[in-house]
C-alpha positions in Angstrom: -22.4 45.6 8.3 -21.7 49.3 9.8 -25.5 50.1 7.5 -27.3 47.4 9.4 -25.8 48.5 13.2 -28.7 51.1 14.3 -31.1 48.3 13.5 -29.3 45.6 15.6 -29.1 48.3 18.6 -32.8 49.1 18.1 -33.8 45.0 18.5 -31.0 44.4 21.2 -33.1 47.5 22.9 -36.4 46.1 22.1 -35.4 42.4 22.9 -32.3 42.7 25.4 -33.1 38.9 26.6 -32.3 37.5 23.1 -28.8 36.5 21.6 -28.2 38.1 18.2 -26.2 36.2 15.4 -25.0 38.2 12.9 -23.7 35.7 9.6 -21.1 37.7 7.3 -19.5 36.7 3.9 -16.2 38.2 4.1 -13.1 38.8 6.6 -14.0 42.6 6.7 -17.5 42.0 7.2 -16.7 39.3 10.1 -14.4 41.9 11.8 -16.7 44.7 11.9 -19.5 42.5 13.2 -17.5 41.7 16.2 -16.5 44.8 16.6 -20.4 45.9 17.1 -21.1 42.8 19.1 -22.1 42.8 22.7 -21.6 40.3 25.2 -23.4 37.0 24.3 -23.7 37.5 20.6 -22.6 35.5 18.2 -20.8 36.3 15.0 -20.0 33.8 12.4 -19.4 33.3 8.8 -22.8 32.6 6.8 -23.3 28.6 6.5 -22.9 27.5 2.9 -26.1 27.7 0.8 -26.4 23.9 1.1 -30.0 22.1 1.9 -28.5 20.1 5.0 -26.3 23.1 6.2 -29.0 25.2 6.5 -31.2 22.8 8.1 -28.3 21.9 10.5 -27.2 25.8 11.2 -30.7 26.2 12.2 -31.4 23.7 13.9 -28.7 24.5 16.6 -29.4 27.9 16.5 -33.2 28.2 16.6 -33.6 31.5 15.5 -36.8 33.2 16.3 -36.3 36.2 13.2 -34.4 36.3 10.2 -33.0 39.6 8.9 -31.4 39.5 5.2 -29.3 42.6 4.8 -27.2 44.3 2.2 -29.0 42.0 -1.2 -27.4 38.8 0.2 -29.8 35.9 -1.1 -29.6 32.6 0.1 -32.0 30.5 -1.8 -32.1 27.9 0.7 -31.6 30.0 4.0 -34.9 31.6 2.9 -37.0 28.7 2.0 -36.2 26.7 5.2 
């Protein structure tokens, strides 16, 4: 998470009208991402890998990038 915060700060610079969700694995990971939050973001626990998961988690989110970080692969994240 702390390896990926120079990157968020550089899009919440370039795009300061957008949300950014930030999806982590574990408890460590969650906490640290909230710690680097700002005001309007949202942090949450990756969706499980699941076809109608995915299509549900973005579906209410809408997001208009997706950034993969630290080797995480989500066969079915990626493919929707």
């Amino acid at each position: 998470m702390a390896a990926i915060r120079p990157f968020g700060e550089a899009l919440r610079s370039r795009f300061p009208q957008r949300k950014i969700i930030v999806s982590t694995v574990t408890k460590t990971g969650n906490e640290l991402a909230k710690k680097f939050a700002s005001a309007g973001d949202i942090v949450l626990y990756v969706p499980l890998d699941l076809s109608f998961v995915i299509r549900a988690a973005l579906g209410r989110f809408k997001p208009a990038a997706l950034v993969i970080a630290e080797t995480e692969i989500w066969p079915n994240l990626i493919t929707r």
